[in-house]
Every structure is written in C-alpha cells, then in structure tokens.
C-alpha positions in Angstrom: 32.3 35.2 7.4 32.5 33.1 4.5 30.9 33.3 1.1 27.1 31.7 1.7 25.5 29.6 -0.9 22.5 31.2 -1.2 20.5 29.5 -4.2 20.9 26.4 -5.7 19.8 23.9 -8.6 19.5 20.3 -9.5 19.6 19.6 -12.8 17.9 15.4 -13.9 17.4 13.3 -16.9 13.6 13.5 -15.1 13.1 16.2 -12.9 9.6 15.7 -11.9 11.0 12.2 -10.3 13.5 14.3 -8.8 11.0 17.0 -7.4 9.0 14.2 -6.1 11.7 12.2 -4.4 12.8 14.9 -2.7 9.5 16.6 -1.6 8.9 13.6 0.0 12.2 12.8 1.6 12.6 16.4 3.1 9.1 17.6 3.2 10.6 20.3 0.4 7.2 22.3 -2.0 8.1 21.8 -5.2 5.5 24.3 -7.4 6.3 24.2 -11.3 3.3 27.4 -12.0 5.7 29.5 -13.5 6.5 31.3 -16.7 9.8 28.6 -17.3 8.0 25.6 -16.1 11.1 24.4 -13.9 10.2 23.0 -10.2 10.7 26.1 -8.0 11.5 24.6 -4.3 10.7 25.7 -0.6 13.2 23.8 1.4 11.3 25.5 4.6 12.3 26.7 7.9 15.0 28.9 7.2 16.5 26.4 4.4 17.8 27.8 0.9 15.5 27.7 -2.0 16.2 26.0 -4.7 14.8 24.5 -8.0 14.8 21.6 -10.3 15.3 21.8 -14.2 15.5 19.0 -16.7 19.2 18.5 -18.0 19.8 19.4 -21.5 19.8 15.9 -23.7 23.2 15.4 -23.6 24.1 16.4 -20.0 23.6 14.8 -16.7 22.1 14.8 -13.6 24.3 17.7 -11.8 23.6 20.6 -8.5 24.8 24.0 -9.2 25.5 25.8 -6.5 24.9 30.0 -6.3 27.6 31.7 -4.1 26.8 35.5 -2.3 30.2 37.7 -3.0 30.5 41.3 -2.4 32.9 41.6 -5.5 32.8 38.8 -8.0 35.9 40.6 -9.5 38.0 39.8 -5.7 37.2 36.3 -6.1 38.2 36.0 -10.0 
C-alpha cells in the first residue's frame, strides 16, 4: 500500500471566501470555533479532513498536503 494523504490544508488571500465556496460546492462543514481561529473542515462520508488558513501577506493561495509514513527517516 502506498503512503495515504491523510490531512490536508488550503491556504487563501481570503479564506472565509474559500471556506464558503467550497462548503457549498461539496457540501464540506467548515467550523472556525477554535483556539487558532482557522476553518476546520468535515469533507464527510469517509472523506479526509481538512482546514482552511489565511496565507501569510506575502504568500499565495497554495494546498499542503499531510502524508502517513511509518518512518519519515525511509522516505528522507
């Protein structure tokens, strides 16, 4: 079996456009009631969570991806 993505995160210049966008496209939960304010996401149905944070000033609008290894030093 391959290495799963098993979180991810969106980074946008306006991430509450983002969050809403997308909760409406997919149907995603988007709940920001948390102690670092970012967009927390419930894809549903099996789907891998997720959330939404503003990009620092100078960045852009990017996804990180979070990758499930059983030894991050065999994949250095």
């Amino acid at each position: 079996m391959g290495c799963p993505v098993i979180e991810w995160q969106l980074l946008a210049k306006e991430p509450e456009v983002a969050a809403s966008f997308y909760a409406g496209l997919f149907g995603w939960t988007v709940d920001s009631n948390n102690a670092l304010g970012y967009g927390r996401v419930q894809t549903g149905a099996g789907g891998i969570v997720g959330g939404i944070w503003p990009s620092p000033r100078q960045g852009h609008n990017l996804v990180q991806l979070f990758i499930g290894v059983d030894s991050v030093p065999e994949y250095h």
